[in-house]
C-alpha positions, 0 to 999 in steps of 0.5 A: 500500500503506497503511503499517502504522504510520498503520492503527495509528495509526488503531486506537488513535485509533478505540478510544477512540471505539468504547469510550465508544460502547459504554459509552453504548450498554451502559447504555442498554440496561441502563437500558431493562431496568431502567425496563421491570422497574420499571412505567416505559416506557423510551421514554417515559423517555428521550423525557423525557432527550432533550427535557429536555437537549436539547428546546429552545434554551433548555434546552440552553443554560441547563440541559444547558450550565449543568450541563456547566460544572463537570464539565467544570471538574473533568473536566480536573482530573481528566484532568490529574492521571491523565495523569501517573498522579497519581490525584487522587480529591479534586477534591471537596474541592478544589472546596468548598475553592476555593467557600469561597476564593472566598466568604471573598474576595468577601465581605471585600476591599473592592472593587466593580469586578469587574475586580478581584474576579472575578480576585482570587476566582478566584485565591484559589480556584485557591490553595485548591484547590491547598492542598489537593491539596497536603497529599496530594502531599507525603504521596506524594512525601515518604512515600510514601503512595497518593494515592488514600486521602488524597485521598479523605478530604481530600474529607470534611475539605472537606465537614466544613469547609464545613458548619462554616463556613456553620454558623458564621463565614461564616453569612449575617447575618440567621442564618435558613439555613446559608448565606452572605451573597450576594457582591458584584455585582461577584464574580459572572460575567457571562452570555454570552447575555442571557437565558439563565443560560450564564455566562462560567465555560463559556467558561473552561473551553473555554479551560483545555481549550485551553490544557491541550492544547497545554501536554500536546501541545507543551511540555516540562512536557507531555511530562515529564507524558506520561513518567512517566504513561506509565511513572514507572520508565522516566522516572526511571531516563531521568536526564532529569528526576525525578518528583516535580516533575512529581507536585507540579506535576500535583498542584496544577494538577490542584486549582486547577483544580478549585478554580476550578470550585468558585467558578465555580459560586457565582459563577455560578449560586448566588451563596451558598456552602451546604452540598451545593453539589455533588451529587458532580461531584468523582466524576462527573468522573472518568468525564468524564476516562475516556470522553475519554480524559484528553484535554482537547479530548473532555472538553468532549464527554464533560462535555455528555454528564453534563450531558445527563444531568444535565438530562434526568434532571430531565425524567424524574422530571417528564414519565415519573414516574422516581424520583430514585434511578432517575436516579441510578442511571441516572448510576452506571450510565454511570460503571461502564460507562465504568470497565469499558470504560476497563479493557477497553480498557487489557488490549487496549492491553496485549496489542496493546503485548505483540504487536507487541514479540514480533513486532518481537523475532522479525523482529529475530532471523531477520533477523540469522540470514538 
């Protein structure tokens, strides 16, 4: 006789599962509709995506996995702070704010070795981000103010400063772009594969991924933050610890994280800090953290998948003729589709929690009138 506790068990880590499935599956379907509606043939249009993001070696490593790498980056931030029901809306601006760091650093310190570079970059980077989740933390520990709407407009202060900067103190010598110099050779990160653009960022961010969950599932800083994610009330009133660090210390990890992604990508690919060096990963990640459930190993899976995404949506305009706003569209379609199925799958939890408390309540009470 199986026991009821493991098919529960097996139930919750299933619907997840099946809930990311049917976001996918819902928005192709819908996607399909739209592209047929508009003149395009949805096979062809998705032939185009599937070849573009995963059509050769070559393209899945330095296009699909190239993409992936700074939603995952910004996924796990995201996921890290929604774990302790932290929600950070500004890993966009975290992430400017970590490339600008990281630029400021690489172009100023008088270092060529990149094993002293690389690690002072991507500290300052982290520093930055952290800075800047900062200011909306004590605003909602100290005053209580939502995070939701500061870290949101913190995203704009962080657009508006990069744009200043690339404009003005940290344009590139020569003048010609808004843009910066080039940074040092030995600041930017090393290629894990000659030949391909994958660089070393990916893996770091496989690591922090790792890392992230063995600190959430097997350390007492992880526990608190599952607590008050779970319930802050009930954390608080338990006298085992108080929320605000654990806010202060989601909060700033959450924003290295993110920073570092920021300086992953110009370290990495641009090489230059230049004004709308995010297309909007800061936003996109949060539908990486929902489909994954804000778990830190299934955000690898579910940042391949905007990666994928992402890539393929380049080989749809070339090869099936899809606008640009198309594919977009196609992206936000995805993310909606995840925050229903996210929403959905929540009010089930709530309700199955809400049963098994009344069943439990009620075999408690006949077995004490028996």
């Amino acid at each position: 006789m199986s026991n009821p506790s493991h098919a529960a068990r097996f139930r919750a880590d299933l619907l997840p599962v099946l809930g990311a499935a049917t976001a996918l599956l819902a928005t192709m379907a819908i996607a399909a509709a739209l592209l047929a509606l508009g003149g395009h043939s949805p096979g062809i249009a998705f032939g185009a995506l599937v070849r573009g993001a995963f059509g050769s070696w070559h393209n899945f490593v330095s296009v699909t996995l190239v993409q992936t790498t700074p939603l995952l980056l910004t996924g796990l931030a995201v996921g890290l702070a929604f774990k302790a029901r932290v929600w950070n809306i500004g890993a966009e601006g975290q992430l400017h704010a970590g490339a600008l760091a990281g630029v400021a650093v690489a172009v100023s310190l008088p270092l060529s070795s990149s094993l002293l570079l690389l690690p002072a970059t991507l500290l300052a980077a982290a520093a930055a981000g952290a800075l800047w989740a900062a200011v909306p933390a004590a605003m909602k520990t100290r005053m209580g103010v939502g995070e939701v709407i500061t870290t949101l407009l913190m995203n704009f202060v962080a657009l508006f400063l990069a744009q200043f900067l690339v404009q003005g103190p940290l344009r590139e010598s020569r003048g010609a772009l808004p843009q910066t110099d080039a940074i040092p050779a030995g600041a930017e990160l090393p290629v894990l594969i000659p030949g391909f653009r994958l660089h070393l960022g990916f893996l770091i961010g496989i690591l922090i991924a790792v890392a992230l969950w063995l600190y959430l599932s097997r350390t007492a800083g992880g526990f608190r933050i599952r607590a008050v994610g779970a319930s802050p009330r009930a954390a608080e009133v338990s006298g085992r610890f108080r929320t605000g660090p654990v806010i202060w210390r989601a909060f700033l990890a959450s924003g290295a994280i993110a920073g570092m992604a920021g300086w992953i990508q110009v370290s990495g690919i641009t090489r230059r800090m230049y004004e709308g060096l995010s297309p909007g990963w800061g936003y996109t990640a949060i539908a990486v953290a929902l489909l994954a459930r804000l778990h830190p190993l299934a955000a690898v899976l579910t940042a391949i998948v905007f990666g994928a995404l992402s890539a393929g949506g380049a080989a749809m305009q070339r090869e099936a003729g899809v606008p640009d706003a198309w594919v977009r569209g196609i992206e936000a379609l995805v993310i909606l589709a995840v925050l229903a199925v996210d929403r959905g799958l929540q009010a089930f939890s709530d309700r199955t929690a809400r049963g098994e408390t009344r069943r439990r309540a009620q075999t408690g009470t006949a077995s004490r009138l028996a």
